[in-house]
Kinemage of the C-alpha trace (Angstrom):
@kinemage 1
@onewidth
@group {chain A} dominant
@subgroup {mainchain}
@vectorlist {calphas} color= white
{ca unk a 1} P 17.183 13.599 6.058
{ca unk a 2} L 19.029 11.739 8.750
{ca unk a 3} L 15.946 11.344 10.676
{ca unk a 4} L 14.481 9.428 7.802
{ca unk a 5} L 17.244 7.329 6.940
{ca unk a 6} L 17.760 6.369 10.556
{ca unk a 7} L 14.084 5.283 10.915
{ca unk a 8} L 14.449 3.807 7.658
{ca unk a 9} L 17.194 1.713 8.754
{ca unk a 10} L 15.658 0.689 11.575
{ca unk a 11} L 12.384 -0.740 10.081
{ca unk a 12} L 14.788 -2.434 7.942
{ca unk a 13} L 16.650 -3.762 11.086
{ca unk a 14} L 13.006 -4.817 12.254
{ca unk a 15} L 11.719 -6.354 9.217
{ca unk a 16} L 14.948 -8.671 9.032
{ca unk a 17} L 15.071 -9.756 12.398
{ca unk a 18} L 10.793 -10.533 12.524
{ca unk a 19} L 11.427 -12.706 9.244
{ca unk a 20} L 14.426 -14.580 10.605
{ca unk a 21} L 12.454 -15.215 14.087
{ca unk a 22} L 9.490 -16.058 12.466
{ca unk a 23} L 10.839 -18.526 9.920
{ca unk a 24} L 12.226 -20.064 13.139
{ca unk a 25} L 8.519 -20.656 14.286
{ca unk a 26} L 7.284 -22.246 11.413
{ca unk a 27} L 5.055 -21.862 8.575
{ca unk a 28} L 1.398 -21.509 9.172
{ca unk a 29} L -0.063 -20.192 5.791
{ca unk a 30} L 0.723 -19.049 2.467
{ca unk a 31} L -1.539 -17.843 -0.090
{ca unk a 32} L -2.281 -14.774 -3.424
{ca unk a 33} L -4.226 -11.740 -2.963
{ca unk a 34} L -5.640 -9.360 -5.484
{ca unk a 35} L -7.965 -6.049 -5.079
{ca unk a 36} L -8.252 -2.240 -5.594
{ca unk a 37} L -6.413 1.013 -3.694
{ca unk a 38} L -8.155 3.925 -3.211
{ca unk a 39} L -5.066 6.148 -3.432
{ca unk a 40} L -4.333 9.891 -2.542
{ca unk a 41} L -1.495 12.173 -1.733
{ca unk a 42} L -1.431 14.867 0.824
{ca unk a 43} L 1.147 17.846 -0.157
{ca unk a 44} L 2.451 20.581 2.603
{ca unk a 45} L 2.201 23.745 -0.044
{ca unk a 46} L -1.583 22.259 0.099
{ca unk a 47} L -1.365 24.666 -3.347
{ca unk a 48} L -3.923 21.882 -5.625
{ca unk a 49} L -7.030 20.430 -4.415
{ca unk a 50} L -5.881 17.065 -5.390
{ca unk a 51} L -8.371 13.540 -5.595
{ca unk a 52} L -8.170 9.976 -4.946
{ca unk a 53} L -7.906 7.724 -7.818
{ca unk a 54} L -8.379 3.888 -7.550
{ca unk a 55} L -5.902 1.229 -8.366
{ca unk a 56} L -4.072 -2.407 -8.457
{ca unk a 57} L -2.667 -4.568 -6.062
{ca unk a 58} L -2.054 -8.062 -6.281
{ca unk a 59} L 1.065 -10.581 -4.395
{ca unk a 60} L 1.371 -13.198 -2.422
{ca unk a 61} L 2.003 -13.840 1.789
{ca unk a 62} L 2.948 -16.066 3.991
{ca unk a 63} L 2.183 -16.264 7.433
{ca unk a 64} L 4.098 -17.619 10.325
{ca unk a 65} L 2.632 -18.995 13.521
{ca unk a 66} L 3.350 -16.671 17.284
{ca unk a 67} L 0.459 -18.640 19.076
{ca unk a 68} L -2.713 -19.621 18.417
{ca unk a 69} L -4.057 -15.865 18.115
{ca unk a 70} L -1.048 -14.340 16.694
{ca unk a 71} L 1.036 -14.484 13.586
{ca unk a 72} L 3.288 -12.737 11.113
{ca unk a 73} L 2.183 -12.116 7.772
{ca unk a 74} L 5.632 -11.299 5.144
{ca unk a 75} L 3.589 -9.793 2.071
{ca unk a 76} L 4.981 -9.015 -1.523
{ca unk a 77} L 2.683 -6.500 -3.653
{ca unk a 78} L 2.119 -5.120 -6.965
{ca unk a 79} L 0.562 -1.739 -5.492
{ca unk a 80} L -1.090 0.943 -7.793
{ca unk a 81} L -0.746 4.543 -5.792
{ca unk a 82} L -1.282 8.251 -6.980
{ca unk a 83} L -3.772 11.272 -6.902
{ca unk a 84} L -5.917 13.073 -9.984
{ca unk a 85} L -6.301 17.121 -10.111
{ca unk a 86} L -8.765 18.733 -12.327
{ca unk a 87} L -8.267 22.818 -13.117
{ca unk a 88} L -10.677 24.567 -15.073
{ca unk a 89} L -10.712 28.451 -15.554
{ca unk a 90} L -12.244 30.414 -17.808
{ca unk a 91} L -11.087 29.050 -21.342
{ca unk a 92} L -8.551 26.376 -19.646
{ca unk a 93} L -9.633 22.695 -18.577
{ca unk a 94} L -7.037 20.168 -17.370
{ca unk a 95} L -7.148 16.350 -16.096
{ca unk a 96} L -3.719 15.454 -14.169
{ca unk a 97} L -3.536 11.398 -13.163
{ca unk a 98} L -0.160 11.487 -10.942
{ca unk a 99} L 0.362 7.349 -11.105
{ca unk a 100} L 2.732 5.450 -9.126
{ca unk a 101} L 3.635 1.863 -9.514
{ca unk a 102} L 5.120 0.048 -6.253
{ca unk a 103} L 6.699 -3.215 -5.235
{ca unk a 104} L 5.617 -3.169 -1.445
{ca unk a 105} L 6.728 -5.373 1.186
{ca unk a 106} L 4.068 -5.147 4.458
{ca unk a 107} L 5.666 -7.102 7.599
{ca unk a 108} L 1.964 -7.207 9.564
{ca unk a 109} L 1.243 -8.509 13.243
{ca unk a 110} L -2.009 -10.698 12.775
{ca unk a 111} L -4.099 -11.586 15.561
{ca unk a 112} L -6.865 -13.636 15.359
{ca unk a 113} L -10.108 -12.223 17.179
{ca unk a 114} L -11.798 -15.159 19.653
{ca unk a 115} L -15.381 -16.593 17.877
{ca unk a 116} L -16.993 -19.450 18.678
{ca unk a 117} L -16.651 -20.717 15.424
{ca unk a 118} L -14.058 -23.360 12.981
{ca unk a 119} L -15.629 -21.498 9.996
{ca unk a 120} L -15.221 -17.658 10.442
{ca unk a 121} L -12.247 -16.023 11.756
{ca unk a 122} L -12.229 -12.484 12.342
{ca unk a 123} L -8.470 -10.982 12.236
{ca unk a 124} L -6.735 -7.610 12.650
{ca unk a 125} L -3.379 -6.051 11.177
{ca unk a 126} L -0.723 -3.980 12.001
{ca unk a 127} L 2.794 -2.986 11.310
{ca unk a 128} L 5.494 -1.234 8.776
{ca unk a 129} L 5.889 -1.595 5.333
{ca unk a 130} L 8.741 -0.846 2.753
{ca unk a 131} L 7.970 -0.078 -0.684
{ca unk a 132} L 10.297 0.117 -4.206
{ca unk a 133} L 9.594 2.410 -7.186
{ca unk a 134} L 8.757 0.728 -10.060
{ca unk a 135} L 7.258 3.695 -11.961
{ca unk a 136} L 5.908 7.242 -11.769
{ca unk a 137} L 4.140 8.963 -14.468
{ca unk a 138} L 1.814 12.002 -15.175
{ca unk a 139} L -0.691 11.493 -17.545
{ca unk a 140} L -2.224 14.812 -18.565
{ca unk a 141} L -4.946 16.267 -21.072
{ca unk a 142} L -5.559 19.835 -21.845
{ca unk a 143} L -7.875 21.763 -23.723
{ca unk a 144} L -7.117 25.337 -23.674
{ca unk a 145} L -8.234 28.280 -26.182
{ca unk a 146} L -9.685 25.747 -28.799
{ca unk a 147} L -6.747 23.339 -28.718
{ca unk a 148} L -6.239 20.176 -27.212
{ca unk a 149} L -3.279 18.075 -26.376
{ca unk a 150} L -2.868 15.054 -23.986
{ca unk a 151} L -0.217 12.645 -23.026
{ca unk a 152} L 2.786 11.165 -20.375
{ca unk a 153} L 5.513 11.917 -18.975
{ca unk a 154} L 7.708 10.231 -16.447
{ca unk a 155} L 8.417 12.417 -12.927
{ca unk a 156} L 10.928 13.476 -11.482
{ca unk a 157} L 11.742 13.939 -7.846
{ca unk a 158} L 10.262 11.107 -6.881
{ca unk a 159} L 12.370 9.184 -4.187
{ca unk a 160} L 13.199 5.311 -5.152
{ca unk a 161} L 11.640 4.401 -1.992
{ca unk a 162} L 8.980 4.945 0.541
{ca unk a 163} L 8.187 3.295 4.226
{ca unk a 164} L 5.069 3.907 6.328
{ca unk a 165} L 2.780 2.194 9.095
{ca unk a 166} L -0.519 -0.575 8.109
{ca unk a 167} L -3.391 -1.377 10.186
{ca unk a 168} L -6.570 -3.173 9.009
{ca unk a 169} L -9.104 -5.761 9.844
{ca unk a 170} L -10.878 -8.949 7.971
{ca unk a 171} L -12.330 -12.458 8.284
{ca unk a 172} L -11.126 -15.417 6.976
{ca unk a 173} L -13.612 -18.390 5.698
{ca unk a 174} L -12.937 -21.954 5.464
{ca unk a 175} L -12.996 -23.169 2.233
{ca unk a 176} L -12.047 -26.544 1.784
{ca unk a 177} L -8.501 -27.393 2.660
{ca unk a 178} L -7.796 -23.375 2.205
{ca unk a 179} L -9.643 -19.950 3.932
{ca unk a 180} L -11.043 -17.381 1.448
{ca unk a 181} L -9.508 -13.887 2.823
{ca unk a 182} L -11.853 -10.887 2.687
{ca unk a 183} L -9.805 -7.255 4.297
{ca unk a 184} L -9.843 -3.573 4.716
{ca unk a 185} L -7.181 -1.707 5.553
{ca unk a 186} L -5.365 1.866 5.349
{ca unk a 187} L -1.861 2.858 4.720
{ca unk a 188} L 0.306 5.900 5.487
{ca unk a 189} L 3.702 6.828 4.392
{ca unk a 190} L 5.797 8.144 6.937
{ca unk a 191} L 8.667 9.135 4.799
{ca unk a 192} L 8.362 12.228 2.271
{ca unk a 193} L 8.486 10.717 -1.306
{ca unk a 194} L 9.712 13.663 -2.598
{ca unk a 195} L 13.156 15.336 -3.245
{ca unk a 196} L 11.826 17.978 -3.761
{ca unk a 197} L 10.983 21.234 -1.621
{ca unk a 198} L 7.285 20.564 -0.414
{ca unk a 199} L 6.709 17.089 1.531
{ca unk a 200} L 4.175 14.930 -0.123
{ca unk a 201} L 3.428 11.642 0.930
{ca unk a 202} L 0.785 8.752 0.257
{ca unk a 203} L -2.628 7.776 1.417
{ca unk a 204} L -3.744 4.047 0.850
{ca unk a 205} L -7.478 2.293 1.745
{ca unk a 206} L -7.182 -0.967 0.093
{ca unk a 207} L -9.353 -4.000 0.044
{ca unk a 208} L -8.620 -7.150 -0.808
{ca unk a 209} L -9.685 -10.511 -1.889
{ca unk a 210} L -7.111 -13.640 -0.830
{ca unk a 211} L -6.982 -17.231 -0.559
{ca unk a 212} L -4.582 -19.442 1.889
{ca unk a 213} L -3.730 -22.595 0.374
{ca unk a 214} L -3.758 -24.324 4.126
């Protein structure tokens, strides 16, 4: 626990001080984002063969400039997470979704990959990110002996917040005064999510779709 909260604090400590530099530098893009997460969850007890599931994300960045190949991105997401486990024995079939909802703030190293071209940019990502619960439900149905019943529940033992490490790659397209934003990349908590027993933590690809207004 105080090895978290000490590595916590110090992405924290990292985050600030990147922002306040970078604002310093000066502003070099700013734009929306939307796509899909293809979520899982890995669990210790490794006790249920769990599944990826997709979902959500959509917020806006802005960038500040390093040099001319490197920048900070600041992001702000809407980020869709979870897992799906299916059981079915003898007379007993269940469906599990395990949804999370997250308000995730990325702080990503950008640097710009040398082409000889104004038009296409190729770029890669890095660095830490801090998310904030906004939600965590299980969404269940079950048939079982003739019977069925379905429905939600919130969870519990789910920690308010989670931190973990980015990296990714894209290109960005001219478009007019703005660049069209095409990217891949994978997240991993570092942090257990749960307060409970068995450490479980989160497994992200996500691709997105973005525009920079300059």
């Amino acid at each position: 626990m105080k090895k978290s909260l000490r590595t916590f604090l110090g992405l924290a400590a990292l985050i600030a001080l990147t922002v306040t530099s970078a604002s310093a530098i000066g502003l070099s893009s700013a734009g929306i984002k939307f796509g899909l997460n293809l979520a899982s969850l890995s669990a210790s007890d490794g006790g249920m063969d769990l599944k990826s599931k997709m979902g959500f994300a959509a917020g806006g960045f802005v960038a500040f400039n390093l040099s001319t190949e490197f920048d900070i991105q600041a992001e702000i997401l809407f980020s869709q997470k979870g897992a799906t486990w299916d059981f079915n024995e003898q007379d007993v079939v269940a469906s599990y979704h395990f949804n999370f909802t997250y308000i995730e703030i990325p702080i990503l190293l950008k640097a710009y990959v040398p082409l000889q071209s104004a038009v296409v940019r190729p770029v890669l990502y890095a660095g830490p990110f801090l998310s904030f619960k906004a939600g965590a439900k299980t969404k269940y149905e079950i048939a079982a002996y003739g019977e069925s019943q379905s429905g939600e529940e919130d969870m519990i033992g789910v920690k308010g917040t989670d931190f973990g490490g980015i990296i990714g790659a894209g290109v960005e397209i001219k478009a007019g005064k703005g660049k069209i934003g095409l990217e891949a990349r994978y997240g991993i908590s570092l942090s257990n999510m749960s307060t409970e027993g068995d450490t479980t933590k989160h497994r992200v690809f996500t691709f997105l779709l973005g525009y920079s207004f300059f």
